[in-house]
N, CA and C atoms as an extended XYZ file, in Angstrom:
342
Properties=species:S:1:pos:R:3:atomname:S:1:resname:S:1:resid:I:1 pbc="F F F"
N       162.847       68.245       88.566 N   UNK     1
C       162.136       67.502       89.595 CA  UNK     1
C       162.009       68.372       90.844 C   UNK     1
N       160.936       68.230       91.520 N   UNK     2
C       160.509       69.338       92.274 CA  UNK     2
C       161.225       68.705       93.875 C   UNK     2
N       161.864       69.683       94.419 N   UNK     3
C       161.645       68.849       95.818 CA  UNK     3
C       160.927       68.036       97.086 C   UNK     3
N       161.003       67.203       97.975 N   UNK     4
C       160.345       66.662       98.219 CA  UNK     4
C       159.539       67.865       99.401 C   UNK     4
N       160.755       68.697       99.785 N   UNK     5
C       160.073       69.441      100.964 CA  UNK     5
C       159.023       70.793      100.329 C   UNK     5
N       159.112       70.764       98.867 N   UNK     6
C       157.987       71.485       98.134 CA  UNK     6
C       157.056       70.701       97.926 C   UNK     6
N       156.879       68.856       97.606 N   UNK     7
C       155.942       68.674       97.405 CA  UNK     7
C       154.798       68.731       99.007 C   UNK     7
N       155.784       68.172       99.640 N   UNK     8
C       155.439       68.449      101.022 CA  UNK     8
C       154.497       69.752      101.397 C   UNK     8
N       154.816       70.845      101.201 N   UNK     9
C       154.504       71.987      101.923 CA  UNK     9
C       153.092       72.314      100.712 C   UNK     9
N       152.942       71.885       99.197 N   UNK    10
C       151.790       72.129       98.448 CA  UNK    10
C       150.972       70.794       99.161 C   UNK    10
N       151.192       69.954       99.826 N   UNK    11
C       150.281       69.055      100.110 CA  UNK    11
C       149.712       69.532      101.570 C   UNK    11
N       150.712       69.844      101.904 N   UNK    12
C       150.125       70.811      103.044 CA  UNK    12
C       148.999       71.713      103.042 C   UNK    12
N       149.303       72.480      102.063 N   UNK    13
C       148.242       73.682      101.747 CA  UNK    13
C       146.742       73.321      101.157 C   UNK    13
N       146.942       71.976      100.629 N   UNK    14
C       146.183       71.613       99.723 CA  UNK    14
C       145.095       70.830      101.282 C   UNK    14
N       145.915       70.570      102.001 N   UNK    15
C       145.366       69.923      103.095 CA  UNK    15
C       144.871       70.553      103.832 C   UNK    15
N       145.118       72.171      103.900 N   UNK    16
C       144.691       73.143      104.857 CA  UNK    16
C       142.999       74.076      104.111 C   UNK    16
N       143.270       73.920      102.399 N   UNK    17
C       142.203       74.148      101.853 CA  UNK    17
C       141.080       72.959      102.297 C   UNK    17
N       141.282       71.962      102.138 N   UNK    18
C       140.711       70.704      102.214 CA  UNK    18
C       139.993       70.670      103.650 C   UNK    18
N       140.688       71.018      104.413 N   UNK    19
C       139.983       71.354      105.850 CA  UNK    19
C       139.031       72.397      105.861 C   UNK    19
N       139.328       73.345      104.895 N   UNK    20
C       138.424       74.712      105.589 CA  UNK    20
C       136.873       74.327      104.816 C   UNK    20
N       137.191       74.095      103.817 N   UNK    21
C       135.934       73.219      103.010 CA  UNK    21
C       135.164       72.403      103.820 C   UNK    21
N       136.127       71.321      104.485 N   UNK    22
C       134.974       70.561      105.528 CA  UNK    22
C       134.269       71.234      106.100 C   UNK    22
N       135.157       72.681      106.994 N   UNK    23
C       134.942       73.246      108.155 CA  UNK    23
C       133.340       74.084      107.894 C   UNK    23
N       133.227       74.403      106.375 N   UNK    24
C       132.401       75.354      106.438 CA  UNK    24
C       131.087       74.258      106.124 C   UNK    24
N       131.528       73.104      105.429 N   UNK    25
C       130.310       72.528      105.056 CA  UNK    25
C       129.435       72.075      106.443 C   UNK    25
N       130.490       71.727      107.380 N   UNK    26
C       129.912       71.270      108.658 CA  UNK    26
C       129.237       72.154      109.579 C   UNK    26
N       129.550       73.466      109.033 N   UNK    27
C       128.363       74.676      110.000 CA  UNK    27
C       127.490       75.307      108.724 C   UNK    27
N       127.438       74.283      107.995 N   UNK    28
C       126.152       74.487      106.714 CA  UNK    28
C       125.632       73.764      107.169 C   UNK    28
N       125.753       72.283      107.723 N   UNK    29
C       125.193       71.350      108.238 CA  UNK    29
C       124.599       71.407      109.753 C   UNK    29
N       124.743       72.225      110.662 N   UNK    30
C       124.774       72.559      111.605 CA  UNK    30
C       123.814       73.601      111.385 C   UNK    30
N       123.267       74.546      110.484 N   UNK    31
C       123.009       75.280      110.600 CA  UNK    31
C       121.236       74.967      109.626 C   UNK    31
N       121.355       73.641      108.986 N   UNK    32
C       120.628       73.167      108.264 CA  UNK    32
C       119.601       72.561      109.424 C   UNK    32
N       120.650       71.342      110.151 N   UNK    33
C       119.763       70.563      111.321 CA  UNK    33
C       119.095       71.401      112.140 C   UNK    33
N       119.379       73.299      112.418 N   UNK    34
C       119.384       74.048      113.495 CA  UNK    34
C       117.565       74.593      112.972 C   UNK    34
N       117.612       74.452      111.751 N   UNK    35
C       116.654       75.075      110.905 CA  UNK    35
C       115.504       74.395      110.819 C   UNK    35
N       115.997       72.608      110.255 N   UNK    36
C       114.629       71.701      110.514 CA  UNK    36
C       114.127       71.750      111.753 C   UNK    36
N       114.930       71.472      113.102 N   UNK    37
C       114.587       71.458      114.683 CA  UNK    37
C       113.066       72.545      114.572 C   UNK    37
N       113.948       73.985      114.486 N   UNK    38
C       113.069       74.945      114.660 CA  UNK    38
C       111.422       74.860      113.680 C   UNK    38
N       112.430       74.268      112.479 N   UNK    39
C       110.888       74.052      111.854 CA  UNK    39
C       109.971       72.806      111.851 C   UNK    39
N       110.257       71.845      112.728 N   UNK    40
C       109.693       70.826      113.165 CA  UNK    40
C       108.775       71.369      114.264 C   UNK    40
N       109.451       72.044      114.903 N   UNK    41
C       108.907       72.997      116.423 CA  UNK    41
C       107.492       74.028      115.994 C   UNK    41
N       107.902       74.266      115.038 N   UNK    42
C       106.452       74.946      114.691 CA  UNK    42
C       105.937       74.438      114.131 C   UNK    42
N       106.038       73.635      113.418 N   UNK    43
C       104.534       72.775      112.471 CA  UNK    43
C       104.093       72.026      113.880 C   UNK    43
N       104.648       71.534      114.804 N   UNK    44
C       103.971       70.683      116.173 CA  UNK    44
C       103.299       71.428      117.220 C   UNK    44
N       103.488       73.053      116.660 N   UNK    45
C       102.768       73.705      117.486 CA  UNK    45
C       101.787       74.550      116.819 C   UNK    45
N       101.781       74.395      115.308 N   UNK    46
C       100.664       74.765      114.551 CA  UNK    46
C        99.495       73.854      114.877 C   UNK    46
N       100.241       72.301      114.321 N   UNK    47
C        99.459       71.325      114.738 CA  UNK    47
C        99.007       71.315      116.160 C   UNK    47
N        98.956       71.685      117.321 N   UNK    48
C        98.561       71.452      118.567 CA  UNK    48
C        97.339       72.530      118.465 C   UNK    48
N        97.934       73.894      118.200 N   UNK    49
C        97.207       74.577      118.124 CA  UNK    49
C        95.900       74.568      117.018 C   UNK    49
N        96.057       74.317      116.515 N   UNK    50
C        94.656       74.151      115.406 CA  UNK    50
C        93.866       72.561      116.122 C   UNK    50
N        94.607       71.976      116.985 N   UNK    51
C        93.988       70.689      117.307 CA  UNK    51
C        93.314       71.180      118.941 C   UNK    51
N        93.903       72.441      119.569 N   UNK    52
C        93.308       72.611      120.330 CA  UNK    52
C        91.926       73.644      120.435 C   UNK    52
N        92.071       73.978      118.969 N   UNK    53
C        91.131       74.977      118.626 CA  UNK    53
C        89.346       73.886      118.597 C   UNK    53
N        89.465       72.614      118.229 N   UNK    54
C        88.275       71.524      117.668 CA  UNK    54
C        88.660       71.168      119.629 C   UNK    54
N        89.004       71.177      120.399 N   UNK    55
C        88.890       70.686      121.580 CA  UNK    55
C        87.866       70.324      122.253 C   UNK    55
N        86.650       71.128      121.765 N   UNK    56
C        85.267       70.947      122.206 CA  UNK    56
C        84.509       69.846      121.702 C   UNK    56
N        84.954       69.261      120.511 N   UNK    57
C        84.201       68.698      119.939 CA  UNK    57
C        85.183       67.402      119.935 C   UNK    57
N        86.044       66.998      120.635 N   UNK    58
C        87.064       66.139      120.529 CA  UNK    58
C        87.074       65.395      122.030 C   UNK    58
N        87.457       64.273      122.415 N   UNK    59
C        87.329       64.136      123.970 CA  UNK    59
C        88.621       64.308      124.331 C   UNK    59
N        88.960       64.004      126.182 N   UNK    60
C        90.282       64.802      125.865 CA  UNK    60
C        91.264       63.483      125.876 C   UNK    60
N        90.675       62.365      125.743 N   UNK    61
C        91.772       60.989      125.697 CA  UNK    61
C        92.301       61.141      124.382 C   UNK    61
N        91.397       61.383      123.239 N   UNK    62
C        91.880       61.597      121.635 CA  UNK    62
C        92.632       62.792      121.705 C   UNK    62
N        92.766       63.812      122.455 N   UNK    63
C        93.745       64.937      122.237 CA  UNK    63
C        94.737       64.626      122.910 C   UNK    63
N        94.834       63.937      124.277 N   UNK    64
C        96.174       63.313      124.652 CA  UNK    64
C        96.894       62.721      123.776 C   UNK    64
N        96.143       61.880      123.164 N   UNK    65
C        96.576       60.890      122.076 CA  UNK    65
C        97.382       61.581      121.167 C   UNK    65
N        97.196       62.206      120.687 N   UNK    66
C        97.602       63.033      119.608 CA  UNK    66
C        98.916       63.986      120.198 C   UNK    66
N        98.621       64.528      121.224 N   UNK    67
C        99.949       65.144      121.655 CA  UNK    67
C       100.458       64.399      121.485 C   UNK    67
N       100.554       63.287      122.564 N   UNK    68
C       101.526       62.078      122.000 CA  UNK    68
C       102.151       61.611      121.376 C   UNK    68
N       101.420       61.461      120.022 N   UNK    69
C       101.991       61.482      118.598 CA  UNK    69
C       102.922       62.269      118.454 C   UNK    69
N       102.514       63.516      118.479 N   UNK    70
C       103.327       64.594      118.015 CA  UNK    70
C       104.311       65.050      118.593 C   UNK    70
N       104.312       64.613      119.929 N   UNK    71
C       105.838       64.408      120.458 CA  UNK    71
C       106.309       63.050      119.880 C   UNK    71
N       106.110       62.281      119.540 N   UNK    72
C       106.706       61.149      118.951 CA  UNK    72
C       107.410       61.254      117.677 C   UNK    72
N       106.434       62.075      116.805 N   UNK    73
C       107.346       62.592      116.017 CA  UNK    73
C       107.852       63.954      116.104 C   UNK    73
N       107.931       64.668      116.884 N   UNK    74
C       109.270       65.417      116.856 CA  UNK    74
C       110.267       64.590      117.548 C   UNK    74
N       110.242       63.452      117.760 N   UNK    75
C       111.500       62.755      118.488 CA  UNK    75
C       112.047       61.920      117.429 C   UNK    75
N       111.799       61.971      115.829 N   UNK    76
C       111.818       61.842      114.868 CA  UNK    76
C       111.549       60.431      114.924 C   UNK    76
N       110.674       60.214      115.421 N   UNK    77
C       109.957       58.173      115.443 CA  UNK    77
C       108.687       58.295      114.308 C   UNK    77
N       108.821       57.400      113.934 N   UNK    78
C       107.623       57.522      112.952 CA  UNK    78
C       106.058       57.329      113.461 C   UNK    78
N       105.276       57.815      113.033 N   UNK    79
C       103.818       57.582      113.692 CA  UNK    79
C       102.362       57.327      112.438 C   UNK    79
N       102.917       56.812      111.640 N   UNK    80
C       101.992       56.070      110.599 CA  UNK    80
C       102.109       54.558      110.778 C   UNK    80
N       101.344       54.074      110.103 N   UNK    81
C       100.815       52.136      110.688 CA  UNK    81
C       101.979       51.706      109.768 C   UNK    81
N       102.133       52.529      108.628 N   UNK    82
C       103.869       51.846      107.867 CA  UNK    82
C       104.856       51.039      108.514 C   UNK    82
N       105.636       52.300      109.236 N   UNK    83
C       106.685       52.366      110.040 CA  UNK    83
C       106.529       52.711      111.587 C   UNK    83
N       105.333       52.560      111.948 N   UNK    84
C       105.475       53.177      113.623 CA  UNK    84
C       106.310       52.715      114.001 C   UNK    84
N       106.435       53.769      115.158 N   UNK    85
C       108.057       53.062      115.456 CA  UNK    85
C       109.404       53.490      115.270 C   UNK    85
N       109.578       53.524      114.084 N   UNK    86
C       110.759       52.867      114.108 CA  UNK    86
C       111.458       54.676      113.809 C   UNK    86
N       112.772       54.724      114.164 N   UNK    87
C       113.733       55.987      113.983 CA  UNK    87
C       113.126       56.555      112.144 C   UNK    87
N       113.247       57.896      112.265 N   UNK    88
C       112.812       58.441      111.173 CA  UNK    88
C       114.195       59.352      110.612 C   UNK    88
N       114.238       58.971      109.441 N   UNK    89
C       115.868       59.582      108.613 CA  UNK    89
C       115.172       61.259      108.275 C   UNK    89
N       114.131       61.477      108.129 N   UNK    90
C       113.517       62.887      107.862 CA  UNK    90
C       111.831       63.143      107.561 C   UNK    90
N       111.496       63.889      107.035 N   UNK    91
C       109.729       63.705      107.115 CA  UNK    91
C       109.300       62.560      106.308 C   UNK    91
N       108.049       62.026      106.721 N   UNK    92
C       107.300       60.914      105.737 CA  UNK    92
C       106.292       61.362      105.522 C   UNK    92
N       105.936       61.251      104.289 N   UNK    93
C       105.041       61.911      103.673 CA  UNK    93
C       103.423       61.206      104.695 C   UNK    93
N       103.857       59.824      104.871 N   UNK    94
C       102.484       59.185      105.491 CA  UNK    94
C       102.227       59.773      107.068 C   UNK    94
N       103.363       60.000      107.620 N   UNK    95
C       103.502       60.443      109.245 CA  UNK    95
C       102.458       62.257      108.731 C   UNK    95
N       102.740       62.670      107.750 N   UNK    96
C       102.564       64.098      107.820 CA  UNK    96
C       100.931       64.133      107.313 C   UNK    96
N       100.462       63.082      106.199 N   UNK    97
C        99.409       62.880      106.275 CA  UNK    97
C        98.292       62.856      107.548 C   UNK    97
N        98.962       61.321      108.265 N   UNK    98
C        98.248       61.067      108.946 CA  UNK    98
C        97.624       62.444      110.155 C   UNK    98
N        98.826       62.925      110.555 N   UNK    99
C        99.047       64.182      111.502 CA  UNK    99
C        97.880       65.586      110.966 C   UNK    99
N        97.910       65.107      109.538 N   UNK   100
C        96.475       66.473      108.836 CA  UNK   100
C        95.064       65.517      109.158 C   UNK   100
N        95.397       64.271      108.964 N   UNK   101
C        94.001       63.747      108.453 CA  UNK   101
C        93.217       64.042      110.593 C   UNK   101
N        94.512       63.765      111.505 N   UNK   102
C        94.110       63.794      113.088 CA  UNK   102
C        93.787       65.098      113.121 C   UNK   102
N        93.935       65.926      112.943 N   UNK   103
C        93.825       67.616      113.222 CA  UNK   103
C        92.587       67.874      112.400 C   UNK   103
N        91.906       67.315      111.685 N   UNK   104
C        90.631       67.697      111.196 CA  UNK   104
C        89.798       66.762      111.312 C   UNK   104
N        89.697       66.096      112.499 N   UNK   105
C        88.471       64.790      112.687 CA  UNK   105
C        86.853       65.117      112.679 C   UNK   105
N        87.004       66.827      113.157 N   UNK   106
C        85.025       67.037      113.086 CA  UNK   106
C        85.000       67.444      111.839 C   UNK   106
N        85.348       67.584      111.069 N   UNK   107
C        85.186       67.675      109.329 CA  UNK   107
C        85.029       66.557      108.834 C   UNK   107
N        85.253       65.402      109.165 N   UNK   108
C        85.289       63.988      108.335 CA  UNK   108
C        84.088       63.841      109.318 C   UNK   108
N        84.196       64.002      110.894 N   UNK   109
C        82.348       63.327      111.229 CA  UNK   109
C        81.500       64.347      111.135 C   UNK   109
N        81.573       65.377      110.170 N   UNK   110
C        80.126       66.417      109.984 CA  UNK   110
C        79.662       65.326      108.815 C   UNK   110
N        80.871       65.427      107.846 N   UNK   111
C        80.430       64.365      106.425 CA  UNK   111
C        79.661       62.915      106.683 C   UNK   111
N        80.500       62.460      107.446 N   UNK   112
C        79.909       61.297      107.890 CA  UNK   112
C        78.132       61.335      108.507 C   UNK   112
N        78.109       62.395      108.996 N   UNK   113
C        76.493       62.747      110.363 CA  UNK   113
C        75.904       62.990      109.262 C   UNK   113
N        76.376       63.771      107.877 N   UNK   114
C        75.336       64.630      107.111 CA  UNK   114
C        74.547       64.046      105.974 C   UNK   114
């Protein structure tokens, strides 16, 4: 029978592995959230930019509008008629739609004029 101050000291260790495991998963995690941020940051500035490129042909209340949005969702709120609103757990496929279908509006009214 093993002693108690051995089982002690393997539970210890076992507890000190057990920590470092958290430790690393949590700056995997840290380093994951650090990654979407940045890559949220550029698709909202792809999107601005390709939305400021049609600027001429857009008025500028509909491009306010749209910034808008798109700070809305990088504040991770949703911005489709689904869920507006409400806190967003990660991308929605409808928020990301909608955000392509706004960034190409004189392409849908050439079709429409033609």
């Amino acid at each position: 029978m093993q002693s108690i101050y051995k089982l002690a000291r393997d539970m210890e260790a076992k507890l000190h592995a057990l920590l470092f495991e958290v430790k690393e998963l949590k700056n995997k995690a840290q380093n994951l959230d650090e990654e979407n941020a940045r890559l949220r940051k550029e698709l909202a500035d792809i999107y601005r930019e390709g939305f400021a490129g049609d600027a001429g042909s857009v008025d500028v209340t509909t491009h306010k509008g749209f910034i808008n949005l798109l700070g809305l969702y990088d504040q991770d709120f949703h911005i489709c008629n689904l869920y507006f609103g409400r806190k967003r757990a990660g991308d929605c496929l409808f928020c990301l739609a909608f955000l392509k279908k706004e960034q190409e509006p004189a392409a849908g009214q050439e079709i429409r004029g033609g």
